[in-house]
ROTORMI-6751 format. One record per residue (C-alpha): residue number from 0; x, y negated, z. Coordinates in Angstrom, 1 decimal. Layout:
% ROTORMI-6751
R  pos      c1      c2      c3
R  NUM       X       Y       Z
...
//
This chain:
% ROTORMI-6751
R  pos      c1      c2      c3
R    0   -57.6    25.3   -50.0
R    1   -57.8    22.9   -47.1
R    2   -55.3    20.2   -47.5
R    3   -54.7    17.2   -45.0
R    4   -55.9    14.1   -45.2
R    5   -55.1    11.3   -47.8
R    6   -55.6     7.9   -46.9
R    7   -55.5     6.1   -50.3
R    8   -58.4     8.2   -51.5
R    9   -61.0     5.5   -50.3
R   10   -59.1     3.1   -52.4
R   11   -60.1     4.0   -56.0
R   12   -62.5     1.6   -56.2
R   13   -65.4    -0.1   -53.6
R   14   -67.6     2.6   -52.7
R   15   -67.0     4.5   -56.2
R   16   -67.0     7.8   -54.5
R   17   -70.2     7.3   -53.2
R   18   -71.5     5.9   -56.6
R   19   -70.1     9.1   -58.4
R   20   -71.5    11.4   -55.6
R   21   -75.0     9.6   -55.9
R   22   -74.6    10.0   -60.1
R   23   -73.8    13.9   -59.7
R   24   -75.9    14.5   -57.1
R   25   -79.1    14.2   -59.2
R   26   -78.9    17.6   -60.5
R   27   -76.8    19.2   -58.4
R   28   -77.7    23.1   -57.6
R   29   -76.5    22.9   -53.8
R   30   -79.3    21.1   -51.3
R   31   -75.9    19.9   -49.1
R   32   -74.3    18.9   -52.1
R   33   -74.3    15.2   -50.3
R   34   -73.5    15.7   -47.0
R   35   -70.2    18.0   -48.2
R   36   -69.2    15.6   -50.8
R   37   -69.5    12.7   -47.9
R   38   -67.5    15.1   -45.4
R   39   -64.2    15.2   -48.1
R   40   -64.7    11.3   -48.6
R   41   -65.0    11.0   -44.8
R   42   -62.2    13.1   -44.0
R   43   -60.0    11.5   -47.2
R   44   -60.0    15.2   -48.9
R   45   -59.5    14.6   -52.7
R   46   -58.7    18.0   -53.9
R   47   -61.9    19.6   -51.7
R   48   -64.3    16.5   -52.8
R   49   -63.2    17.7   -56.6
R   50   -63.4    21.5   -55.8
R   51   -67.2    20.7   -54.3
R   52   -68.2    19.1   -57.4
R   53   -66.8    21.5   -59.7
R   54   -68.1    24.4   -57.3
R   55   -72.2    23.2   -58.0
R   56   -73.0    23.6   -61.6
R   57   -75.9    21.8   -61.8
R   58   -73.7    18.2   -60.5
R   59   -71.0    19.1   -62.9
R   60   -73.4    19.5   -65.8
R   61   -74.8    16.2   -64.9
R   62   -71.2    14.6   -66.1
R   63   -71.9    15.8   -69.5
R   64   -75.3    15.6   -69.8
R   65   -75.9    11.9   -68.1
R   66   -72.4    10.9   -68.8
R   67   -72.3     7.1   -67.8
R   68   -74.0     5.5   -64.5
R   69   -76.2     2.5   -64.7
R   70   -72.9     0.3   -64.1
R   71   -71.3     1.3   -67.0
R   72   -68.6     3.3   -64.7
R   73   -67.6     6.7   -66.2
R   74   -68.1     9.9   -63.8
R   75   -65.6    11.7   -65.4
R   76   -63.1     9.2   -65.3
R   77   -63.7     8.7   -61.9
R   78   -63.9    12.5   -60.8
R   79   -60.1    12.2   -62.8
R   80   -58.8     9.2   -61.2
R   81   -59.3    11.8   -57.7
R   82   -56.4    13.4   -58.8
R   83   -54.1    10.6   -58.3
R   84   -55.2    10.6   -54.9
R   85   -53.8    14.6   -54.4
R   86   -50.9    14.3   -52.5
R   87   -49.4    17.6   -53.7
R   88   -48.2    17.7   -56.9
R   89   -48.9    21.7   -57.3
R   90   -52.5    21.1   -56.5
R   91   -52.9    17.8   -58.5
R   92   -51.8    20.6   -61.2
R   93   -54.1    23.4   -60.7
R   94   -56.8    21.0   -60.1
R   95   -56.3    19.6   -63.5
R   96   -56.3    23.2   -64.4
R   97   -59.7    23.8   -62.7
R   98   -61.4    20.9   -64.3
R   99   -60.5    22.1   -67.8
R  100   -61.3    25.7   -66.3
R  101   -65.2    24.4   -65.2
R  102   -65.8    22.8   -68.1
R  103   -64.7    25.7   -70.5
R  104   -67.0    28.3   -68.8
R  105   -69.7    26.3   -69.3
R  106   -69.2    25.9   -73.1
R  107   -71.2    28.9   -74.7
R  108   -74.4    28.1   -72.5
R  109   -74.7    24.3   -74.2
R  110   -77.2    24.2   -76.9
R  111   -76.8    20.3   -78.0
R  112   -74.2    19.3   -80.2
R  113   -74.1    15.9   -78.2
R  114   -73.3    17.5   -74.6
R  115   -70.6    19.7   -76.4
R  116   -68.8    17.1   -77.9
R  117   -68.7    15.0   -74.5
R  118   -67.4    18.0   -73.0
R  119   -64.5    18.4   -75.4
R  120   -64.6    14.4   -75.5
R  121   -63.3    15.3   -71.0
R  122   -61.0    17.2   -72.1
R  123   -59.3    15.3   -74.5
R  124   -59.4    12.6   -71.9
R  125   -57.8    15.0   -69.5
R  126   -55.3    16.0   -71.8
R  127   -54.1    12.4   -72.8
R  128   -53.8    11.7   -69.3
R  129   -51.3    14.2   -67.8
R  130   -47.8    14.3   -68.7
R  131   -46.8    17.2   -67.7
R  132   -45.6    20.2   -71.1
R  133   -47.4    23.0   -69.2
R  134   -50.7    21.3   -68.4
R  135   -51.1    19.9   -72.5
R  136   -50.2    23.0   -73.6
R  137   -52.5    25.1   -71.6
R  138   -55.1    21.8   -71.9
R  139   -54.9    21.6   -75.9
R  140   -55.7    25.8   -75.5
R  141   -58.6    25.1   -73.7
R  142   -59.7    21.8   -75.9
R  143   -59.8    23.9   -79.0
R  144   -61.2    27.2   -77.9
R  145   -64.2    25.2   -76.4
R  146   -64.8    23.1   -79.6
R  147   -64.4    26.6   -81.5
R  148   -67.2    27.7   -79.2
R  149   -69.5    24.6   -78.7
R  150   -69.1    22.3   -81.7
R  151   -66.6    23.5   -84.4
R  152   -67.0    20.7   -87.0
R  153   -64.4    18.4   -85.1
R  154   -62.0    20.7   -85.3
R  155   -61.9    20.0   -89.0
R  156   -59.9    17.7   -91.2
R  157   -63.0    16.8   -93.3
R  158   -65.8    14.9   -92.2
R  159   -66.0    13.8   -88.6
R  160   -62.8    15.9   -88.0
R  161   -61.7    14.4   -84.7
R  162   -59.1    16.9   -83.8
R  163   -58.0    17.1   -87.4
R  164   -54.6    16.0   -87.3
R  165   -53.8    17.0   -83.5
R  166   -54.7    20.9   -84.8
R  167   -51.6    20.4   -87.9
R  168   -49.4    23.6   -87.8
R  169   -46.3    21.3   -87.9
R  170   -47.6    19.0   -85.2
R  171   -48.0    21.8   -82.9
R  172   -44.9    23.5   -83.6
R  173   -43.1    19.9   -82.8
R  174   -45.2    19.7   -79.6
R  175   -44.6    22.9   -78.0
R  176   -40.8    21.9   -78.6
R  177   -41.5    19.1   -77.1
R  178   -42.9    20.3   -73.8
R  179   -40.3    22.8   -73.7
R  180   -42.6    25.9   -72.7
R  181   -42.1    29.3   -72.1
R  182   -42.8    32.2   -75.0
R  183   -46.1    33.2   -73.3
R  184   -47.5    29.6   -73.4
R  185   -46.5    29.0   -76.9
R  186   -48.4    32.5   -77.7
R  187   -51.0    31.6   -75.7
R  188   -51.9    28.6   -77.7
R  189   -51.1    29.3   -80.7
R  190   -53.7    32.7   -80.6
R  191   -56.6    30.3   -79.3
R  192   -55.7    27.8   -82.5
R  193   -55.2    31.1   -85.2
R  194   -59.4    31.9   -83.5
R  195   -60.3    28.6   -83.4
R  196   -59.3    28.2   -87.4
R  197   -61.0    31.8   -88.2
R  198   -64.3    30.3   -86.3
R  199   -64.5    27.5   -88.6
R  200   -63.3    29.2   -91.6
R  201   -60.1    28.2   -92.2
R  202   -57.8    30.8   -93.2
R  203   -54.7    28.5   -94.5
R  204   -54.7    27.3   -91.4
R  205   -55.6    30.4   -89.7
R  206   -52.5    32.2   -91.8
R  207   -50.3    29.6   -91.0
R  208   -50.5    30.0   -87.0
R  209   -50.8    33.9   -87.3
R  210   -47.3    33.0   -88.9
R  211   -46.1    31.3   -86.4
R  212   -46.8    33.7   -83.7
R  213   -45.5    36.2   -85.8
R  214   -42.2    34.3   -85.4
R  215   -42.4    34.5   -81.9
R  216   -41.6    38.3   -81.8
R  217   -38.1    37.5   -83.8
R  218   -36.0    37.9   -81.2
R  219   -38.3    41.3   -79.6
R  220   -36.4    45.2   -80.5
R  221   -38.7    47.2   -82.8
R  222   -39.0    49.7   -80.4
R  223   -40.6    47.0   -77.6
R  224   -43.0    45.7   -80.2
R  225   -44.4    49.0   -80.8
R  226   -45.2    49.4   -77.6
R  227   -46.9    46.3   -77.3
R  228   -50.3    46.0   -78.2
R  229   -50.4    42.0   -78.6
R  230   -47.7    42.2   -80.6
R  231   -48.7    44.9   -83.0
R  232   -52.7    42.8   -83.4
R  233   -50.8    39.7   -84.5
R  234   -48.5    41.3   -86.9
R  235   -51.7    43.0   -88.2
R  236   -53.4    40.1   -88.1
R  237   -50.6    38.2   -89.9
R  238   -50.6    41.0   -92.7
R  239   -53.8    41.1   -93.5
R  240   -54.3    37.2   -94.2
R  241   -50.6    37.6   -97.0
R  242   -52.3    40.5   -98.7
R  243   -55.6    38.3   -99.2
R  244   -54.3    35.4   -99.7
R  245   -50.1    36.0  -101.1
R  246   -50.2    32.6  -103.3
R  247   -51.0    29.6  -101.0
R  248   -48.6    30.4   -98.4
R  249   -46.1    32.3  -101.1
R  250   -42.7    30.5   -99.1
R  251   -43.5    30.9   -95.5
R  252   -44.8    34.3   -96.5
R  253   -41.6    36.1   -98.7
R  254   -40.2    36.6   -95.7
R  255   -42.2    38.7   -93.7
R  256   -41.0    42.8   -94.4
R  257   -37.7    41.4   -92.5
R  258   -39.3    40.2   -88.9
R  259   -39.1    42.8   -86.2
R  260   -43.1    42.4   -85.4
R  261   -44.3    43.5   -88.9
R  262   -41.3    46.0   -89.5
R  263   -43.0    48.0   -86.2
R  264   -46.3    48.8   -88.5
R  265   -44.0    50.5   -90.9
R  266   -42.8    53.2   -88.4
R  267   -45.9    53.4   -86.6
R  268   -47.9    56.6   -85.9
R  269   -51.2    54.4   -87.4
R  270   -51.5    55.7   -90.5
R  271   -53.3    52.3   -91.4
R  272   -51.1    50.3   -90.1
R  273   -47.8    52.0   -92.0
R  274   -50.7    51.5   -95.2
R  275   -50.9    48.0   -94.2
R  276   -47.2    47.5   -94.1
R  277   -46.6    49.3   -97.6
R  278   -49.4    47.4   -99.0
R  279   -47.9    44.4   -98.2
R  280   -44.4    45.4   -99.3
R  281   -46.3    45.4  -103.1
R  282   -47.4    42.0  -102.6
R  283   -44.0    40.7  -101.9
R  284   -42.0    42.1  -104.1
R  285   -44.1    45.2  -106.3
R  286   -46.1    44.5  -109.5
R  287   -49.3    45.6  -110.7
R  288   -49.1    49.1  -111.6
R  289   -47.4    49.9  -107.9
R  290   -50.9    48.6  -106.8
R  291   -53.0    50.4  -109.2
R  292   -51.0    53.3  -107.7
R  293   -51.1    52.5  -103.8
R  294   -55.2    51.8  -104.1
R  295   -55.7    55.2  -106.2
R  296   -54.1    57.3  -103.5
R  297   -55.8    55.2  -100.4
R  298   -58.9    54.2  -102.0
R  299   -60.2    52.6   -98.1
R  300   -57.6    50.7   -97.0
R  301   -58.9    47.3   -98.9
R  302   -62.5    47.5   -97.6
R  303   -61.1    48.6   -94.2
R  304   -59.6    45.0   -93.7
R  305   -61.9    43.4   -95.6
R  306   -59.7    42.6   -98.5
R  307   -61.4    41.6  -102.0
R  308   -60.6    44.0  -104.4
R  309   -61.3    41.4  -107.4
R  310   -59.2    38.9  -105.2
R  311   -56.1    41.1  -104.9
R  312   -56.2    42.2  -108.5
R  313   -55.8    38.6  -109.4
R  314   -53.0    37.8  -107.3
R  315   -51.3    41.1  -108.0
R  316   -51.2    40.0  -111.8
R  317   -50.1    36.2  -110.8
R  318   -47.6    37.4  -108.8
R  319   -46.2    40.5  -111.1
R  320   -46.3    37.7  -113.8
R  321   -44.1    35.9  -112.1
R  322   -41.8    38.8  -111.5
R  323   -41.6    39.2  -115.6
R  324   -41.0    35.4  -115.5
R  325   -37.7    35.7  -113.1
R  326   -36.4    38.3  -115.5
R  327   -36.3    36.5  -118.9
R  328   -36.7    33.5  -120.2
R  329   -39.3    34.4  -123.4
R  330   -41.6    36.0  -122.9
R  331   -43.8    38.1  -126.0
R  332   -47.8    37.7  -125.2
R  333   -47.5    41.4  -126.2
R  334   -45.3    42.2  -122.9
R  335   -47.4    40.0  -120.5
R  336   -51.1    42.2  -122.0
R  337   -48.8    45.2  -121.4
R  338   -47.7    44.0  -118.0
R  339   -50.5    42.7  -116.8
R  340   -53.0    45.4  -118.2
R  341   -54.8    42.5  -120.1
R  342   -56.1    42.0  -123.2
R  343   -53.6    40.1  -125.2
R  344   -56.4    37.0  -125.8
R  345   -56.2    36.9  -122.5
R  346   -52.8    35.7  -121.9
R  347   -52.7    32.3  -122.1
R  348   -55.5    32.1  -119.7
R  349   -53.3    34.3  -117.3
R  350   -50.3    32.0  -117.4
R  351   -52.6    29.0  -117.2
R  352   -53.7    30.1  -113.8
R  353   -50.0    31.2  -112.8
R  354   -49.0    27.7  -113.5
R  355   -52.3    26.2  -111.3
R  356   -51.1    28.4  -108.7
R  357   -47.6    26.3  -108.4
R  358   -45.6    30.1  -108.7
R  359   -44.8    29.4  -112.2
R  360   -43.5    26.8  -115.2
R  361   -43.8    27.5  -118.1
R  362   -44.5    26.4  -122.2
R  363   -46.4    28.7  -124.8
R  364   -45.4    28.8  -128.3
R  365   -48.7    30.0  -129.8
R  366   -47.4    30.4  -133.1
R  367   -45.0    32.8  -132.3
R  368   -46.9    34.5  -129.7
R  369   -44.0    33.7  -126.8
R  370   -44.0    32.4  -123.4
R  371   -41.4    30.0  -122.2
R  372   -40.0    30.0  -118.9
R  373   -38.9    26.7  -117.3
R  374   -39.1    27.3  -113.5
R  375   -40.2    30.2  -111.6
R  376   -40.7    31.5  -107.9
R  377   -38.5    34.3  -107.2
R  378   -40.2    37.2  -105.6
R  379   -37.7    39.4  -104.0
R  380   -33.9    38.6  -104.2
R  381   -31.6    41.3  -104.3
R  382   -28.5    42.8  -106.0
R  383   -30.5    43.1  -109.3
R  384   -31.4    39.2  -109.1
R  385   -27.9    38.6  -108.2
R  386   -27.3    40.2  -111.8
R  387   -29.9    38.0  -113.5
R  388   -28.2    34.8  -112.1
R  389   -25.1    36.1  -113.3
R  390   -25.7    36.8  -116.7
R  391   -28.3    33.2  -117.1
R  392   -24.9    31.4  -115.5
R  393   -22.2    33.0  -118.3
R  394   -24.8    31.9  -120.8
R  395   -24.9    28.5  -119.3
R  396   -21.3    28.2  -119.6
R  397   -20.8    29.7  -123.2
R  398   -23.5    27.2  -124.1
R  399   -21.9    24.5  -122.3
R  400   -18.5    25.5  -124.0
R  401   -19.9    25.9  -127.4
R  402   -21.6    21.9  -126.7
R  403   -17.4    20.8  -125.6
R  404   -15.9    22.7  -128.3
R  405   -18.1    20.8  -131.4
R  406   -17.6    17.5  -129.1
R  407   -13.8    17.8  -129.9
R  408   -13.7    19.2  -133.3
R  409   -15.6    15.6  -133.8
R  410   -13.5    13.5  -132.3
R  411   -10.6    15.0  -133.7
R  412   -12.0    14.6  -137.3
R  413   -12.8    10.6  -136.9
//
């Protein structure tokens, strides 16, 4: 786009267009590369001197793979100081846009760890420099999907980990508040971090922004999810990562049968996908011998999603462990081997691991062969834990009166 002429473009600096053009210009692809960069500075063009550079591939490799001139005067800050000479806000936009856009394609074709990080290095640059909620959220989509591609390890919290704490689930959420964007940016985003995480093999992480688009779709009918295929991957998505992994994310996961996105698998004509959903539903709130059942009758639906049968055995027992916990407050070894399908010298070793998991509480009374509850996570809560509280509450009281009652009688015998 041909835009008219700025006058305060030649006032960046004392010939630094001309530096940057003779800095870019060693490797640039286009033989006229020059004389068209000249013709912009000439005609006071910033947004088609910016275009021309990011047009030629070979100058706009050079920014990344020379990096600094001789004077010690960035490129790539001056190529971005250009955009404060674009006199149309729109365009200074899209041209930050563009920039991010350039450098991105070129991401999968790098092959040294040192010219990928100075790319995502730009981008970070670019992305602390505009203010605008749209661009940082769109930039910060770009920044990570790029580093997922061209140098992972900074997106990590160990280690070098850069981007470590700009990639935190609850810092994101806060930002994207923050720049008040629309549903299809925060989606947008948030699937580029969920891939970036599953590139560098996080899946907490991973889970927890598979999560959070899942909570996205709160507010959708049913019936539209179903229809939409986005919708339906993330809720698949989001499934899959709480039946392999229910315990570290048991809170932010107990919730899930109830949102509209992953209620849409259950009445979907996907036979897998109603699996999925019913497989699930036994994580959240079934116990062990409700799995037993559901992996008897669809012996393919684990190694379809890639879900450790040895993995979900265990949880199934921590987590149907904990359901026996909920319900009483002793426990007999004997009912935990029964419950559990276990061996009863096994026990202690289950509840150990319970415990380690942060689900459960609890004391054992080897002597007497009994497990004591002290604090436990409660699966499902419905009209039969409503019951349970009940009855643990009258106790309290008759306790509590039978403690006030021997108090008196005291006090009225001195």
């Amino acid at each position: 786009m041909i835009t008219g002429p700025s006058s305060t473009l030649v006032n960046i600096a004392e010939n630094a267009e001309m530096r940057l053009i003779e800095l870019l210009s060693r490797k640039a692809s286009n033989q006229t590369f020059v004389q068209d960069c000249e013709n912009c500075i000439a005609n006071a063009q910033a947004s088609n001197l910016i275009r021309t550079i990011l047009l030629d591939e070979g100058a706009l490799r050079s920014l990344w793979e020379v990096g600094v001139g001789s004077d010690g005067i960035s490129a790539f800050a001056l190529l971005l100081a250009l955009l404060d000479r674009v006199e149309d806000a729109a365009d200074e936009s899209l041209l930050a846009m563009e920039i991010a856009s350039a450098i991105g394609k070129q991401a999968s074709s790098v092959n040294s760890e040192k010219y990928a990080k100075r790319m995502v290095g730009m981008l970070c640059f670019l992305y602390n420099l505009r203010c605008n909620g749209l661009e940082k959220c769109r930039l910060l989509g770009q920044i990570v999907t790029v580093a997922s591609i061209a140098c992972p390890n900074i997106l990590t919290e160990e280690g070098n980990g850069e981007l470590g704490s700009l990639l935190l689930p609850q810092t994101i959420s806060a930002n994207m508040n923050f720049w008040d964007v629309d549903m299809t940016e925060k989606r947008s985003l948030l699937s580029a971090l969920a891939r970036a995480m599953e590139a560098i093999g996080n899946d907490k992480y991973k889970q927890k922004f598979w999560l959070l688009l899942l909570e996205t779709f709160s507010n959708d009918a049913v019936e539209t999810i179903a229809k939409d295929a986005a919708a339906i991957e993330v809720a698949q998505n989001a499934t899959v990562g709480a039946i392999r992994d229910p315990i570290s994310l048991f809170q932010e996961q107990r919730g899930m049968l109830d949102l509209p996105a992953v209620t849409a698998l259950k009445g979907s004509s996907d036979t897998n996908q109603t699996h999925l959903y019913n497989l699930l539903s036994i994580f959240l709130s079934g116990k062990l011998d409700d799995f037993f059942t559901f992996t008897k009758e669809h012996a393919n639906i684990l190694s379809q999603y890639d879900i450790s049968m040895e993995d979900a055995t265990k949880n199934i027992r921590i987590l149907s462990l904990c359901s026996l916990a909920a319900e009483h407050n002793e426990i007999p070894y004997s009912v935990i081997a029964s419950t559990l399908e276990i061996d009863p010298s096994e026990v202690e070793s289950w509840v150990i691991t319970a415990g380690a998991s942060g689900l459960l509480v609890a004391r054992m009374d080897q002597l007497e062969q009994v497990v004591m509850v002290e604090k436990c996570v409660v699966r499902h809560f419905g009209i039969e834990q409503w019951k349970v509280l009940q009855e643990r509450l009258n106790s309290w009281k008759k306790n509590v009166k039978t403690v006030l009652d021997g108090l008196k009688s005291k006090e009225l015998v001195a």
